[in-house]
Structure formats: structure tokens, C-alpha cells
mmJSON file of the N, C-alpha and C atoms, coordinates in Angstrom:
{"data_MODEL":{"atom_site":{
"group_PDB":["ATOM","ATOM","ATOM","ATOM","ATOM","ATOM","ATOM","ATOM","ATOM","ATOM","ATOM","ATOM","ATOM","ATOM","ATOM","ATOM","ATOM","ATOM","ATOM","ATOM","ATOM","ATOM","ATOM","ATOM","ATOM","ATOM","ATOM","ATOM","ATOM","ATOM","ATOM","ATOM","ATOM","ATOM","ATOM","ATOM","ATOM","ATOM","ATOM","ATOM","ATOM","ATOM","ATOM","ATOM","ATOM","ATOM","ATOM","ATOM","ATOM","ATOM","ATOM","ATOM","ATOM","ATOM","ATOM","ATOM","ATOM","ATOM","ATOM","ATOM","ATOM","ATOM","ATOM","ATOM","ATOM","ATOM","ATOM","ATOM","ATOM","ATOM","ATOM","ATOM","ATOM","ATOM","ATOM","ATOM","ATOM","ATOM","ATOM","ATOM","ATOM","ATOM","ATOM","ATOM","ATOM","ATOM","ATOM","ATOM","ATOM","ATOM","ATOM","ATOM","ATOM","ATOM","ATOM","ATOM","ATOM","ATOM","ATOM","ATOM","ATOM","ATOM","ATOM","ATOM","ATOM","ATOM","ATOM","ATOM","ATOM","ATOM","ATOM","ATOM","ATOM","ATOM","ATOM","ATOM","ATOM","ATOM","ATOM","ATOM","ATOM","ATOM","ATOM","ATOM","ATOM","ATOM","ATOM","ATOM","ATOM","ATOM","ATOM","ATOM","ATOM","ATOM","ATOM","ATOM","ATOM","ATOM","ATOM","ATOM","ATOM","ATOM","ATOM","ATOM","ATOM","ATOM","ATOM","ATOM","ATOM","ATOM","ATOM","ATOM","ATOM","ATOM","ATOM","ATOM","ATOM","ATOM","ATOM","ATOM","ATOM","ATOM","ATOM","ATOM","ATOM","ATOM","ATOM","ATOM","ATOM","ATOM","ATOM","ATOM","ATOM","ATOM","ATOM","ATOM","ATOM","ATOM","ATOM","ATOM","ATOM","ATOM","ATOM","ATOM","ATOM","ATOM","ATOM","ATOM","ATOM","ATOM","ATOM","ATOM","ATOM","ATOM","ATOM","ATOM","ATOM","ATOM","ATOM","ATOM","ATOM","ATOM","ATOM","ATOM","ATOM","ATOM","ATOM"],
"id":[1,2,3,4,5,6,7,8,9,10,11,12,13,14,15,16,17,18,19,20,21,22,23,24,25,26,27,28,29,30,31,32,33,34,35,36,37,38,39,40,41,42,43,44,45,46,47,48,49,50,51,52,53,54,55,56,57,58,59,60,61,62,63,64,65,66,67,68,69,70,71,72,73,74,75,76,77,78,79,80,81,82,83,84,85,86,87,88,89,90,91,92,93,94,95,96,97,98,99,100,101,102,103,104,105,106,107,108,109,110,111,112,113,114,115,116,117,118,119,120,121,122,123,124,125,126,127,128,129,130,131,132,133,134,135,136,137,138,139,140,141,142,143,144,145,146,147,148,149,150,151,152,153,154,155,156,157,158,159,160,161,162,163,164,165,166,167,168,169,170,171,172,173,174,175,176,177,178,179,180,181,182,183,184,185,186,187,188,189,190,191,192,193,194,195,196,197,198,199,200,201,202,203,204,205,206,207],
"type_symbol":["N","C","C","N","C","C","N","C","C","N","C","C","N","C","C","N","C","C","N","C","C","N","C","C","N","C","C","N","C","C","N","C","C","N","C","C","N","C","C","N","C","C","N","C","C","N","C","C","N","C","C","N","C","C","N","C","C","N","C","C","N","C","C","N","C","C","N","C","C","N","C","C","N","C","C","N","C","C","N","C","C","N","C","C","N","C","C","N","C","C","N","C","C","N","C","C","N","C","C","N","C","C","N","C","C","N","C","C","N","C","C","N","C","C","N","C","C","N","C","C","N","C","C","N","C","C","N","C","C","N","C","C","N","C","C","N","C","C","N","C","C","N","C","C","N","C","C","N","C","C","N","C","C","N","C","C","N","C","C","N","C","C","N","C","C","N","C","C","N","C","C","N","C","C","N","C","C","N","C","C","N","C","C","N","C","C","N","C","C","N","C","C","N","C","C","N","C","C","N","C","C","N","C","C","N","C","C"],
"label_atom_id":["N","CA","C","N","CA","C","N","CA","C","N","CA","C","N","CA","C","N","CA","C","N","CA","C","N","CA","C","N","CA","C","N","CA","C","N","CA","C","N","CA","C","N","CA","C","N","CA","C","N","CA","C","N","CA","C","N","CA","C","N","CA","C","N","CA","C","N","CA","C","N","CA","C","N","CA","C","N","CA","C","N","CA","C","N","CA","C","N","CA","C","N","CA","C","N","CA","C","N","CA","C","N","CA","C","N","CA","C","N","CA","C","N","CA","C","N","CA","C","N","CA","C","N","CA","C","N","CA","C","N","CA","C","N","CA","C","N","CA","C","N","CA","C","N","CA","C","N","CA","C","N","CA","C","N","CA","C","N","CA","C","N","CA","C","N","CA","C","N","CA","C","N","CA","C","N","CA","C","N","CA","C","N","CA","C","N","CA","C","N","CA","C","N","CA","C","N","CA","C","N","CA","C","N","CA","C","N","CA","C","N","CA","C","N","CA","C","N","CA","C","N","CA","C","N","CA","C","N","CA","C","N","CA","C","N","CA","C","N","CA","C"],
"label_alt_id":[null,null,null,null,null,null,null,null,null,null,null,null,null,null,null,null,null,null,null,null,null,null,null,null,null,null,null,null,null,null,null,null,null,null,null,null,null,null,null,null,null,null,null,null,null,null,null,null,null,null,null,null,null,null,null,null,null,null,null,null,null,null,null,null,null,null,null,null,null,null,null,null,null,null,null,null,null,null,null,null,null,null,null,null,null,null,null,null,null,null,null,null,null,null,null,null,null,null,null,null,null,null,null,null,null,null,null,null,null,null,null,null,null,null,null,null,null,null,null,null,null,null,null,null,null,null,null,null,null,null,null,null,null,null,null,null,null,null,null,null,null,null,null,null,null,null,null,null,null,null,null,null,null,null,null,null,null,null,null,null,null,null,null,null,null,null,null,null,null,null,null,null,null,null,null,null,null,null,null,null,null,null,null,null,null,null,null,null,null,null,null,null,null,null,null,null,null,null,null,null,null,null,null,null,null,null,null],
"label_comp_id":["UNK","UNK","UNK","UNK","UNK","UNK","UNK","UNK","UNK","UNK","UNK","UNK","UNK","UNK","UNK","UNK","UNK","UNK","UNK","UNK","UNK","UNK","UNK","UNK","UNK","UNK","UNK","UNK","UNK","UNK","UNK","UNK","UNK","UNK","UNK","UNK","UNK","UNK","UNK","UNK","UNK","UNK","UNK","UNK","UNK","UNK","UNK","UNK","UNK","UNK","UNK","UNK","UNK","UNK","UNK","UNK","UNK","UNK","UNK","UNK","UNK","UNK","UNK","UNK","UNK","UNK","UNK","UNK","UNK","UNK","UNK","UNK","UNK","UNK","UNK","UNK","UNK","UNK","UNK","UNK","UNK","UNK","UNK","UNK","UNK","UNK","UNK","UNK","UNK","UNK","UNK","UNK","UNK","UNK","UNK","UNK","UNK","UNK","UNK","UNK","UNK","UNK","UNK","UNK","UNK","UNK","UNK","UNK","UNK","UNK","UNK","UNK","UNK","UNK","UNK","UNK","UNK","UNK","UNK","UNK","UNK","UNK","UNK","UNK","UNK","UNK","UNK","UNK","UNK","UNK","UNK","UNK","UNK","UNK","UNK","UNK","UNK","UNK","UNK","UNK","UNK","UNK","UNK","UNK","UNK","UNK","UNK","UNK","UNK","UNK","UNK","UNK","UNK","UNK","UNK","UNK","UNK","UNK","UNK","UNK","UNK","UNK","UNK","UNK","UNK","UNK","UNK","UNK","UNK","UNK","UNK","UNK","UNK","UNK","UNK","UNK","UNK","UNK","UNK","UNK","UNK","UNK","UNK","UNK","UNK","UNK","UNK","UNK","UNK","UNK","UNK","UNK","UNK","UNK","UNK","UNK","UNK","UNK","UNK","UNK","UNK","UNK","UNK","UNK","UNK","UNK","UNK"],
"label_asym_id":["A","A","A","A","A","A","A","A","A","A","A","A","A","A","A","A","A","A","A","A","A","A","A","A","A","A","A","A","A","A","A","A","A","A","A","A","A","A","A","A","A","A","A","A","A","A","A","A","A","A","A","A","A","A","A","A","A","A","A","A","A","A","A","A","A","A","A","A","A","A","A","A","A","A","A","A","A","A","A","A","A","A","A","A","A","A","A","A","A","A","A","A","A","A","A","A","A","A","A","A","A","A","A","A","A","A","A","A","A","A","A","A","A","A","A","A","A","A","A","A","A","A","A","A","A","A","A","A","A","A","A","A","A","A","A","A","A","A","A","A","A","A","A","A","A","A","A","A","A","A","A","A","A","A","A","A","A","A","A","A","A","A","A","A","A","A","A","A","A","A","A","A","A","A","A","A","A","A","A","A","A","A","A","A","A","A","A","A","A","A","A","A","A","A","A","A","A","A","A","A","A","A","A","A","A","A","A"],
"label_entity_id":["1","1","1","1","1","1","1","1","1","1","1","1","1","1","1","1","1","1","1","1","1","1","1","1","1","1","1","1","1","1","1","1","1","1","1","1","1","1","1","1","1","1","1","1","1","1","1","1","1","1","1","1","1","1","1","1","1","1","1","1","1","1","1","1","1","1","1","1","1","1","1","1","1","1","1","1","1","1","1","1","1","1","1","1","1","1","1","1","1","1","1","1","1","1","1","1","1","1","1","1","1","1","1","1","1","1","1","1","1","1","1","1","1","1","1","1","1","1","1","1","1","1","1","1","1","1","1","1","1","1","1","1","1","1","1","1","1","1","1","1","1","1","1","1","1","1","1","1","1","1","1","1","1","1","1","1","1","1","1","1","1","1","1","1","1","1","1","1","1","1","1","1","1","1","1","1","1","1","1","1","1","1","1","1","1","1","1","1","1","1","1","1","1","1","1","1","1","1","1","1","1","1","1","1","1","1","1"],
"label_seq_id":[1,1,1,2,2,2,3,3,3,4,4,4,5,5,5,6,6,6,7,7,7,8,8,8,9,9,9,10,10,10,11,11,11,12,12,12,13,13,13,14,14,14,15,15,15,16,16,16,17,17,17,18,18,18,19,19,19,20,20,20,21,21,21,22,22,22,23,23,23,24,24,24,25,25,25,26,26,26,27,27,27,28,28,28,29,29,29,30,30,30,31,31,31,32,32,32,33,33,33,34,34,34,35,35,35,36,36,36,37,37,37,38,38,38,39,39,39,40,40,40,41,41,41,42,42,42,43,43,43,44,44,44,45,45,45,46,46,46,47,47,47,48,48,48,49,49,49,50,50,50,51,51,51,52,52,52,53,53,53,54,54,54,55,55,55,56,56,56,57,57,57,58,58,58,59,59,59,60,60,60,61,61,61,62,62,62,63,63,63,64,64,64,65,65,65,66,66,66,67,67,67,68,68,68,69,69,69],
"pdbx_PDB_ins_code":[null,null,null,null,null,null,null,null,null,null,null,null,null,null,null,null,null,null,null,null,null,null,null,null,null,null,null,null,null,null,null,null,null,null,null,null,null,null,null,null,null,null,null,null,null,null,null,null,null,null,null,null,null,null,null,null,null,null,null,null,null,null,null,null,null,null,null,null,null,null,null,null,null,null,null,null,null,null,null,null,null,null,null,null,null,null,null,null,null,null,null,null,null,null,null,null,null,null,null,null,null,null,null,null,null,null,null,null,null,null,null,null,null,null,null,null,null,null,null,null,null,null,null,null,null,null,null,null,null,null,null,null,null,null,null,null,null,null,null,null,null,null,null,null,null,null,null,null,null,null,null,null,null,null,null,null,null,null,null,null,null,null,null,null,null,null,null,null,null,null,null,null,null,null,null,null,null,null,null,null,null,null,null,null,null,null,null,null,null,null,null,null,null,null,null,null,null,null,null,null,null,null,null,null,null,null,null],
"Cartn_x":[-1.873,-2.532,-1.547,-1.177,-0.555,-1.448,-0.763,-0.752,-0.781,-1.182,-0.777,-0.983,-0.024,0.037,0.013,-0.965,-1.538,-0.798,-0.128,0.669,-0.18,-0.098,-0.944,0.008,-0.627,-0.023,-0.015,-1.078,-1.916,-1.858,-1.544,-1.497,-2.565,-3.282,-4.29,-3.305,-4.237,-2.965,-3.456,-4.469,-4.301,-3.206,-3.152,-2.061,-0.357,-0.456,1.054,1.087,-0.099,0.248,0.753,0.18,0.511,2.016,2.802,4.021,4.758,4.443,5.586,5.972,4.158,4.093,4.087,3.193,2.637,1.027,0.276,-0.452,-1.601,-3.14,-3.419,-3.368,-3.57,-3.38,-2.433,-1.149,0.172,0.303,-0.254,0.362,-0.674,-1.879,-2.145,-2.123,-1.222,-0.768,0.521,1.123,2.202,2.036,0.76,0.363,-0.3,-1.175,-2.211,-0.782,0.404,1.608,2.578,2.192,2.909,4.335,4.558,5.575,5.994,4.741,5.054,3.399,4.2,3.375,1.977,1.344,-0.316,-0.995,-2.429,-2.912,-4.685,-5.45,-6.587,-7.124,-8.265,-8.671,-10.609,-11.16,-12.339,-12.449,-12.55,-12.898,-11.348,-10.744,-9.397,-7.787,-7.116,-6.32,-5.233,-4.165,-3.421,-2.084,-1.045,0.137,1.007,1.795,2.59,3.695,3.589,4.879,6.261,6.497,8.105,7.864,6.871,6.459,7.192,6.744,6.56,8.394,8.727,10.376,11.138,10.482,11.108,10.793,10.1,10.067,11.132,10.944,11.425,13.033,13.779,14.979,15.244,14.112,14.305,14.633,14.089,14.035,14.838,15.689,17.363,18.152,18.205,19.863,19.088,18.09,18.068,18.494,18.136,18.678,20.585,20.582,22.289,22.906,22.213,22.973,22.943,21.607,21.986,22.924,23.339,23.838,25.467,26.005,27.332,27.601,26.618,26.858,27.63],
"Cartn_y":[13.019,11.803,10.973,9.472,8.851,7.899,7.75,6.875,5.447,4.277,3.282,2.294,1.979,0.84,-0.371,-1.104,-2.698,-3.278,-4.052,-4.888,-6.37,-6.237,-7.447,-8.62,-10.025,-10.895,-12.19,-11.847,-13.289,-13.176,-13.471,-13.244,-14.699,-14.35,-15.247,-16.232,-17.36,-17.787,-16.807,-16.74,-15.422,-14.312,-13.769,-12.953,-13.732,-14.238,-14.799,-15.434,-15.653,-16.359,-14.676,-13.735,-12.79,-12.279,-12.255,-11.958,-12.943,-14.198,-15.098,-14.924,-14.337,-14.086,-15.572,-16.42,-17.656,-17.226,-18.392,-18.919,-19.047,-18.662,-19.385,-20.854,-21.577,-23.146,-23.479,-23.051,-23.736,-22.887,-21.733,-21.919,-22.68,-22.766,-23.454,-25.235,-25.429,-27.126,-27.094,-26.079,-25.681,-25.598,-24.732,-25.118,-26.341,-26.984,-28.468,-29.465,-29.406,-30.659,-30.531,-28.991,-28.327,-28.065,-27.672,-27.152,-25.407,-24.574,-23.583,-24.029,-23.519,-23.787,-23.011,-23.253,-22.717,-22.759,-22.503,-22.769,-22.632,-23.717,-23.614,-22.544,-21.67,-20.768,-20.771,-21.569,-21.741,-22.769,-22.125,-22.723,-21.979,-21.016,-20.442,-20.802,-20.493,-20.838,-19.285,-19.647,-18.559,-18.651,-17.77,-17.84,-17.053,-17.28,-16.145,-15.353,-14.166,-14.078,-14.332,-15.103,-16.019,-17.118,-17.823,-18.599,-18.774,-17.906,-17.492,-17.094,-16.677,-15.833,-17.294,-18.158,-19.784,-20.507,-20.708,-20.967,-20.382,-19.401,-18.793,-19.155,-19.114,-19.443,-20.578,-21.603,-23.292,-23.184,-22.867,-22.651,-22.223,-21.289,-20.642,-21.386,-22.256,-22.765,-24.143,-24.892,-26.019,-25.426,-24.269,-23.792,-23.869,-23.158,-23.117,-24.388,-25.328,-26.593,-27.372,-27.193,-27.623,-26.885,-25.715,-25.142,-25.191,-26.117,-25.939,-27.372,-27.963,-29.731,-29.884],
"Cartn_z":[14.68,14.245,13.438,14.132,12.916,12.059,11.39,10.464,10.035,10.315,9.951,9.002,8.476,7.179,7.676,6.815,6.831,5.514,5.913,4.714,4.514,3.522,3.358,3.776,4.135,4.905,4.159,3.362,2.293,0.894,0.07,-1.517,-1.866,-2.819,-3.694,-4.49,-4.917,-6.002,-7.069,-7.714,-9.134,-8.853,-7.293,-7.333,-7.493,-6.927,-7.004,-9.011,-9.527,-11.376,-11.223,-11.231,-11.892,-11.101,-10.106,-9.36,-9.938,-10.455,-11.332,-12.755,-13.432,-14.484,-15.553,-14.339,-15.057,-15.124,-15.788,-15.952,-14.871,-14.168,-13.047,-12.736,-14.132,-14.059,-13.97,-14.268,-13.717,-12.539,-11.909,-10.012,-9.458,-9.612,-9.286,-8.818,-10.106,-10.528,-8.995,-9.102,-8.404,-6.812,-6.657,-5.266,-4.778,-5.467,-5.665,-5.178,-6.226,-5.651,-4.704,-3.929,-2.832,-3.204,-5.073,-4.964,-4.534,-4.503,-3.608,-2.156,-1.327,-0.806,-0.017,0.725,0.87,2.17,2.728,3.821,2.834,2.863,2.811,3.96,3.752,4.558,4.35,4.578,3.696,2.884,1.457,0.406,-0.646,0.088,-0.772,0.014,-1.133,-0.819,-0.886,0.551,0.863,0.598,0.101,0.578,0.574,2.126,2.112,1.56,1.48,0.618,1.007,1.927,1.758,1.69,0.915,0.699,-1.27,-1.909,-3.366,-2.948,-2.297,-2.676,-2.024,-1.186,-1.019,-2.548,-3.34,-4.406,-5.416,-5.703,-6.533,-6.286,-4.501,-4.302,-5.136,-4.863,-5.035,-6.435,-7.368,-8.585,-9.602,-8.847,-9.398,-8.806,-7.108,-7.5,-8.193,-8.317,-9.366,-10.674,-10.858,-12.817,-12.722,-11.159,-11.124,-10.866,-10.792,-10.566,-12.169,-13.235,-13.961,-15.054,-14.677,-15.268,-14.822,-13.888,-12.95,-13.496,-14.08,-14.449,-15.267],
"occupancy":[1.0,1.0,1.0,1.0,1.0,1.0,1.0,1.0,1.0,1.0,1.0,1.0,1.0,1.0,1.0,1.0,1.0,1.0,1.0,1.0,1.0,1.0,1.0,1.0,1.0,1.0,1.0,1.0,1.0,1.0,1.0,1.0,1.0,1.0,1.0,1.0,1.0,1.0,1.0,1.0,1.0,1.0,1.0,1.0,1.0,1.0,1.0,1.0,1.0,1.0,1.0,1.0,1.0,1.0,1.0,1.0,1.0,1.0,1.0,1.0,1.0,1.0,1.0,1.0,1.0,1.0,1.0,1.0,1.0,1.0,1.0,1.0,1.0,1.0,1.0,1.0,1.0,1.0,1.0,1.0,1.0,1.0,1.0,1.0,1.0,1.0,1.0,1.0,1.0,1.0,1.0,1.0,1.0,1.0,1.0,1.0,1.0,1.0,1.0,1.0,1.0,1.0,1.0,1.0,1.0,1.0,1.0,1.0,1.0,1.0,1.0,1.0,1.0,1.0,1.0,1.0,1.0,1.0,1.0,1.0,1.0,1.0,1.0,1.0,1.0,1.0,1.0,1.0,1.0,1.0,1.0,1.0,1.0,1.0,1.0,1.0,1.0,1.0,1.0,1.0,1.0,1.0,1.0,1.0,1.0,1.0,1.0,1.0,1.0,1.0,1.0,1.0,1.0,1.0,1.0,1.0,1.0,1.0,1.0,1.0,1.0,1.0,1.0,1.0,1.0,1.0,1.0,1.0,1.0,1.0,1.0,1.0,1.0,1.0,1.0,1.0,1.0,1.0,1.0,1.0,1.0,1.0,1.0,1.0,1.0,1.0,1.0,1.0,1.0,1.0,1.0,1.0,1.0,1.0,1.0,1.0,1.0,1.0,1.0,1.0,1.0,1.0,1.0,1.0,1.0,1.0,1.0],
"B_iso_or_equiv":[0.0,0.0,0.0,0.0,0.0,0.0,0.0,0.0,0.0,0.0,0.0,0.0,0.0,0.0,0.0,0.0,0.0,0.0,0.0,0.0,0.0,0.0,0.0,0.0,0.0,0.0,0.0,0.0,0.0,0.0,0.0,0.0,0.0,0.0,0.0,0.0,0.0,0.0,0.0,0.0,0.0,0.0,0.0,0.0,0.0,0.0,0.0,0.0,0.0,0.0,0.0,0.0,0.0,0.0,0.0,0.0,0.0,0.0,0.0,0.0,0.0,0.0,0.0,0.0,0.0,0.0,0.0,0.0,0.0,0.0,0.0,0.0,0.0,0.0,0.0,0.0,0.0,0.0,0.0,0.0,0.0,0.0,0.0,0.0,0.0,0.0,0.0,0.0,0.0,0.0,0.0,0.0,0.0,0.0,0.0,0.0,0.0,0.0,0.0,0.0,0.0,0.0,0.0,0.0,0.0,0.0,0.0,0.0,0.0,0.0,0.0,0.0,0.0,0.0,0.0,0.0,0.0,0.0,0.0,0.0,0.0,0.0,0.0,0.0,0.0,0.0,0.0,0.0,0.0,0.0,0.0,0.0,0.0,0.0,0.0,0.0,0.0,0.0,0.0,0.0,0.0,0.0,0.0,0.0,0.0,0.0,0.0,0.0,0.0,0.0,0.0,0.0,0.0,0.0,0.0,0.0,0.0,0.0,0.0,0.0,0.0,0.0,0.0,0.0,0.0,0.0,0.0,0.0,0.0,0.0,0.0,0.0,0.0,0.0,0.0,0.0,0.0,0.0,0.0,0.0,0.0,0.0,0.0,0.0,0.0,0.0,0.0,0.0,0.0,0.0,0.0,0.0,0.0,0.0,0.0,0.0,0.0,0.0,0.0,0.0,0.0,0.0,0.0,0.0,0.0,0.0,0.0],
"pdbx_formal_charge":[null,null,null,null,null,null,null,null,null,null,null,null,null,null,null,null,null,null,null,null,null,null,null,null,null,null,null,null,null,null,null,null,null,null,null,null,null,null,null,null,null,null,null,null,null,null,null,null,null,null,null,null,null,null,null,null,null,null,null,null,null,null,null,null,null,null,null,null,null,null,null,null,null,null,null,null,null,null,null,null,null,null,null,null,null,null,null,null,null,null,null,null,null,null,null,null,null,null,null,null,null,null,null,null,null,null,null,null,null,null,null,null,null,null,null,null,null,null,null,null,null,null,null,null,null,null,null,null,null,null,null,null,null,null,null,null,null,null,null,null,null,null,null,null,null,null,null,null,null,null,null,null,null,null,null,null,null,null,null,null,null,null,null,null,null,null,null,null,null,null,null,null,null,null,null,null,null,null,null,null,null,null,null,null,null,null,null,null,null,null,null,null,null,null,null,null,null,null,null,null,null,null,null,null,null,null,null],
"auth_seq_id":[1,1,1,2,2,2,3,3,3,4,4,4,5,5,5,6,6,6,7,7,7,8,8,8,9,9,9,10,10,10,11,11,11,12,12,12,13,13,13,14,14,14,15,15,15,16,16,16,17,17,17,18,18,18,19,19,19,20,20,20,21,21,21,22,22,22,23,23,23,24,24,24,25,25,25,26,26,26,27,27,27,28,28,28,29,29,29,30,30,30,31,31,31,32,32,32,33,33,33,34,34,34,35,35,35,36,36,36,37,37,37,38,38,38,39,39,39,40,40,40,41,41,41,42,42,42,43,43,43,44,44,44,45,45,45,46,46,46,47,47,47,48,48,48,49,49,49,50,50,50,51,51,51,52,52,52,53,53,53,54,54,54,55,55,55,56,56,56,57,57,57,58,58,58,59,59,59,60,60,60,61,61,61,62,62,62,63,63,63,64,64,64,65,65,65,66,66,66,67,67,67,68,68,68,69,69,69],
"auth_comp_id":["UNK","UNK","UNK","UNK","UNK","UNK","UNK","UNK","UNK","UNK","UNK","UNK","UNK","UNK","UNK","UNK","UNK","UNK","UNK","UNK","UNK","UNK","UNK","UNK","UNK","UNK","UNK","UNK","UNK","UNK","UNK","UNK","UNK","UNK","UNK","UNK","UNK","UNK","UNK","UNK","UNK","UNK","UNK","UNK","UNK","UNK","UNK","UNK","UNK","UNK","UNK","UNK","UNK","UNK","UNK","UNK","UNK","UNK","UNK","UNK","UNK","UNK","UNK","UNK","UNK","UNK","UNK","UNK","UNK","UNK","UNK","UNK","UNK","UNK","UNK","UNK","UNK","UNK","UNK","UNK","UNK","UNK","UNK","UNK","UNK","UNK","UNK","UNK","UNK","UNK","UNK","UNK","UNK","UNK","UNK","UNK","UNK","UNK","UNK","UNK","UNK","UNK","UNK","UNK","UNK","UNK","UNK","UNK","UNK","UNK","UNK","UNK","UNK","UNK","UNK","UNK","UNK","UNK","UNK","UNK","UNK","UNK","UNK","UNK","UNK","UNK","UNK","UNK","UNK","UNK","UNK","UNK","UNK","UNK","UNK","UNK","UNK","UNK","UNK","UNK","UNK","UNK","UNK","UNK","UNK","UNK","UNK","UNK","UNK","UNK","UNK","UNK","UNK","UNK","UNK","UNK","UNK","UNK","UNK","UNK","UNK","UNK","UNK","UNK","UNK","UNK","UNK","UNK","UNK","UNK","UNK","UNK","UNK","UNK","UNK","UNK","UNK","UNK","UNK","UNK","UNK","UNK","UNK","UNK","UNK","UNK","UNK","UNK","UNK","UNK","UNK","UNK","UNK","UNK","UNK","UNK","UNK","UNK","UNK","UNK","UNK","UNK","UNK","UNK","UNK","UNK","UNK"],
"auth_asym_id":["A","A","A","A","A","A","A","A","A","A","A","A","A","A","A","A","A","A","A","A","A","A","A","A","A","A","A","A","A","A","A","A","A","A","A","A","A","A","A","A","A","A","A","A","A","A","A","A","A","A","A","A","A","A","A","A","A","A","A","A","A","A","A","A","A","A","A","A","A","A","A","A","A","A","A","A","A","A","A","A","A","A","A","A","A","A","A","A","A","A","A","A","A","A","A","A","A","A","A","A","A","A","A","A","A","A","A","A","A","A","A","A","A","A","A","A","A","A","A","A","A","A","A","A","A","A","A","A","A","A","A","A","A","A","A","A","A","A","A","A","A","A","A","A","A","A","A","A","A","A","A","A","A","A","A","A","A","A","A","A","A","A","A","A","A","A","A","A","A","A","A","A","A","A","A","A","A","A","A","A","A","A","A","A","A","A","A","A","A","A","A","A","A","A","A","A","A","A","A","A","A","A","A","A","A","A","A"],
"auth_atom_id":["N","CA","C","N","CA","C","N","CA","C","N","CA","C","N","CA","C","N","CA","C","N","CA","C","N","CA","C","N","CA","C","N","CA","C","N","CA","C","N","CA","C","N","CA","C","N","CA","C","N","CA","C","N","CA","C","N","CA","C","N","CA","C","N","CA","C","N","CA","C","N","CA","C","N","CA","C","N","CA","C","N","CA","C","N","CA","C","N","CA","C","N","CA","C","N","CA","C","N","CA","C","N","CA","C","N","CA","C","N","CA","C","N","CA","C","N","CA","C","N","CA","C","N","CA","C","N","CA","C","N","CA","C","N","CA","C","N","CA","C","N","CA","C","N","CA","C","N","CA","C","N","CA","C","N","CA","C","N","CA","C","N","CA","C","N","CA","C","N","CA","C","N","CA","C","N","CA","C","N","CA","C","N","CA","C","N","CA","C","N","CA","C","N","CA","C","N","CA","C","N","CA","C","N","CA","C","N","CA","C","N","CA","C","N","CA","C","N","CA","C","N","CA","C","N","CA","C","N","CA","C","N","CA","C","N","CA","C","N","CA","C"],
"pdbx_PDB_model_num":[1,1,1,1,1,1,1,1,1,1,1,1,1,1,1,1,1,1,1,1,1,1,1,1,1,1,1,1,1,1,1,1,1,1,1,1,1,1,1,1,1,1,1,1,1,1,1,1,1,1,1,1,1,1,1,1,1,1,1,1,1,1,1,1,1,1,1,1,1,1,1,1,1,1,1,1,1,1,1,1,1,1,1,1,1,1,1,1,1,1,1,1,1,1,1,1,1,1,1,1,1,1,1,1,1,1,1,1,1,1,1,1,1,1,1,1,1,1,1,1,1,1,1,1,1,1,1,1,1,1,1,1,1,1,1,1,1,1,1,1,1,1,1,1,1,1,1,1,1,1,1,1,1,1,1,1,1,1,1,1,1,1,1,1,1,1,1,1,1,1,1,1,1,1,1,1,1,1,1,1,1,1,1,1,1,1,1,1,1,1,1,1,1,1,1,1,1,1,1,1,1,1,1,1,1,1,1]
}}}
């Protein structure tokens, strides 16, 4: 008998405040101006996780650029 693992595909925004280790109102502010981005699914909102690790990229070389100035 195997086995198989289900990886999750969708992260909440409450999950992703807590994977940034913000606030829900600032990821939220964050997803609302599509600076990370989302898929309405309903009435919620989804996103994937290379979605949050495309953010997070965006976010270090802007720190490394003001930091190369």
C-alpha cells in the first residue's frame, strides 16, 4: 500500500501574515494593491506559494538596490 502526500497548493492570506510575520492588515493592504499577488475563489482570497517567495524576491533586491546607492 502506498502512500500519498497532498501538498497544499493555496495558502490563506492569515497564513501567508503569519509566513512573513506581518500583520493580517498589512498582507492584506499588500494583496488588496496587488503587491503580492492572489486569485479571488468565492468570497476568499488565494495565493500561491511562488507567489509570497516572488514577493519576498521583489523585496530584497529593492533593499539591495537601496543599499548599492
Amino acid at each position: 500500500m502506498s502512500v500519498t502526500v497532498i501538498e497544499r497548493k493555496w495558502h490563506t492570506t492569515a497564513e501567508v501574515a503569519v509566513m512573513l510575520n506581518f500583520g493580517l492588515s498589512k498582507t492584506k493592504m499588500l494583496v488588496l494593491t496587488g503587491k503580492i499577488r492572489s486569485v479571488k475563489v468565492g468570497r476568499d482570497r488565494r495565493i500561491l506559494p511562488v507567489w509570497v517567495d516572488e514577493y519576498v524576491t521583489r523585496c530584497a533586491a529593492e533593499a539591495e538596490q537601496e543599499w548599492c546607492a
